[in-house]
matplotlib code that plots the C-alpha trace (Angstrom):
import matplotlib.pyplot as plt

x = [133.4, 133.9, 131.7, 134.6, 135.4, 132.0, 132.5, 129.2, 126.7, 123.7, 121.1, 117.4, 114.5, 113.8, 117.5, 116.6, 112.9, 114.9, 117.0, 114.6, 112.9, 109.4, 108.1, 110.4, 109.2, 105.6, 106.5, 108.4, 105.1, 103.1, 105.2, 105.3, 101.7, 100.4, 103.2, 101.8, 98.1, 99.1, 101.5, 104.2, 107.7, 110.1, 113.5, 114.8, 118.3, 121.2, 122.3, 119.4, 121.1, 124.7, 124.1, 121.6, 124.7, 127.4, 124.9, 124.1, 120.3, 118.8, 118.7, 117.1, 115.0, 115.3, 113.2, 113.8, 110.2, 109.4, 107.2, 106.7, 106.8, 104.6, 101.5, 102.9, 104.6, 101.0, 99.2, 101.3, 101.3, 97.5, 98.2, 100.0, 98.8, 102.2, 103.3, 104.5, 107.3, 107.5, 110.7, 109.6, 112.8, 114.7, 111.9, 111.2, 109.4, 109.6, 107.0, 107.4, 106.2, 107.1, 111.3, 111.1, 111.5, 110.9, 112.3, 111.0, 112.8, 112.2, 114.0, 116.4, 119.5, 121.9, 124.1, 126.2, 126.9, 130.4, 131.3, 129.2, 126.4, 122.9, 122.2, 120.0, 117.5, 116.4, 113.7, 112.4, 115.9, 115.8, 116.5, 120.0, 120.8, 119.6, 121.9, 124.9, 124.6, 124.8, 127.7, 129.8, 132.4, 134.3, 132.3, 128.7, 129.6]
y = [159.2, 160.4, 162.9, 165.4, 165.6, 167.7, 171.7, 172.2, 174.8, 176.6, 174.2, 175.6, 174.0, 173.5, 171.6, 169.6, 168.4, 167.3, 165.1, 163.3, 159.6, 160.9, 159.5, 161.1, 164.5, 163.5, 163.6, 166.7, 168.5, 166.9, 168.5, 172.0, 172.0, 170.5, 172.6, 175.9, 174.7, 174.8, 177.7, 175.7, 177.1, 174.0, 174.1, 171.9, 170.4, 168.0, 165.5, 166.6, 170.2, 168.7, 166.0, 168.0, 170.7, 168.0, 166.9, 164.1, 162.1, 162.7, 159.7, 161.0, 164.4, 165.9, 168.5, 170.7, 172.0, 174.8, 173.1, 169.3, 167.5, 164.2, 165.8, 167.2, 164.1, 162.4, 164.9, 164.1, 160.7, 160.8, 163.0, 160.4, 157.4, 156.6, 155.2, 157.0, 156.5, 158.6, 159.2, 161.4, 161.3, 162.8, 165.0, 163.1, 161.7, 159.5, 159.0, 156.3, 155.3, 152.4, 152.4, 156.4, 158.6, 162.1, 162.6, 165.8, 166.9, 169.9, 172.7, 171.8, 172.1, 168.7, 167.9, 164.8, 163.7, 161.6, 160.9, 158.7, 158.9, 159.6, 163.2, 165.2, 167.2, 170.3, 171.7, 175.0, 176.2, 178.4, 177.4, 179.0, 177.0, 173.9, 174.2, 175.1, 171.2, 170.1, 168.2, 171.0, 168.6, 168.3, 165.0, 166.9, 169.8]
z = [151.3, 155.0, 156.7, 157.1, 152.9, 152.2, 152.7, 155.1, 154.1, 156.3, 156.1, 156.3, 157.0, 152.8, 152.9, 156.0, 154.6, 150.9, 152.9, 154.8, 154.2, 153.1, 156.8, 158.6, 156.3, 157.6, 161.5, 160.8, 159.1, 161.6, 164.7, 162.5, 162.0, 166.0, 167.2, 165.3, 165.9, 170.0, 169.7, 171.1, 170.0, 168.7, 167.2, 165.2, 166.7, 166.5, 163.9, 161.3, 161.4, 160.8, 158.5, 156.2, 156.1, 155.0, 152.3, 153.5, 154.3, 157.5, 159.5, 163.1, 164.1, 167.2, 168.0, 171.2, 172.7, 175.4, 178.0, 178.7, 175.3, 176.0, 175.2, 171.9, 170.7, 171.8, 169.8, 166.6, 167.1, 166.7, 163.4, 161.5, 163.4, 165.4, 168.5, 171.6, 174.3, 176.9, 179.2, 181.9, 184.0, 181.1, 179.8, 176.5, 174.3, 170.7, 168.2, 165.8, 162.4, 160.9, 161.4, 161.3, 164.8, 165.5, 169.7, 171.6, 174.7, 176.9, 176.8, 179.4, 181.6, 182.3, 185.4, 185.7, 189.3, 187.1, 184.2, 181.4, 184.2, 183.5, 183.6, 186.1, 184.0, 185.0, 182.7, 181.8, 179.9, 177.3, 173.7, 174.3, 177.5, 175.8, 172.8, 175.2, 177.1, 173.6, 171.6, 170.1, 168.7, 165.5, 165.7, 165.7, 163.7]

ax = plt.figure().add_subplot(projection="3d")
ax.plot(x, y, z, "-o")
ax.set_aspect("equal")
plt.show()
């Protein structure tokens, strides 16, 4: 069945934990629960928000974070005894467990200097900003 046949509805954060591999759930407590312990603010974003509103599993998190997201990822990492890749240039960072990934990026701001280049990142956005550089398409709807 294609993605488009389902009818989405509002996902919350109950809807989005159900649909994920029970890893991925780990990293996801993990980042709530480092995240809470540091009083970092994160927001969940991207293809976890879509696909747990068409019904269907979760197959990546994304998690947008307010201030530089190495140490956070690194802090989880040590949580749940995962690895960590850093990618300072574009202000992220991946934690993995076995074939599961949670990504963090900063809160952040995009220019392209052409088309299908690498983006500039600018961070320090707010959650708002961050959403707006986002894929709005049918596609990640």
């Amino acid at each position: 069945m294609s993605r488009t046949a389902h009818l989405p509805k509002r996902p919350n954060i109950t809807d989005v934990r159900r649909s994920l591999t029970p890893v991925s759930r780990r990293l996801l407590d993990a980042t709530i629960a480092v995240a809470s312990e540091e009083q970092r603010q994160i927001w969940l974003v991207g293809g976890a928000i879509r696909d747990s509103a068409m019904g269907f599993p979760v197959q990546n998190v994304d998690v947008s974070v307010d201030g530089a997201p190495a140490p956070l990822a690194e802090s989880v990492a040590r949580l749940v005894g995962g690895d960590v890749r850093r990618f300072p240039t574009f202000g992220t960072a991946t934690v993995s467990v076995d074939h599961d990934e949670i990504d963090f990026a900063w809160l952040r701001t995009e220019r392209y200097s052409r088309p299908a280049a690498l983006p500039a990142v600018t961070p320090g956005a707010t959650i708002e900003e961050d959403l707006a550089r986002r894929d709005f398409s049918v596609n990640a709807i």
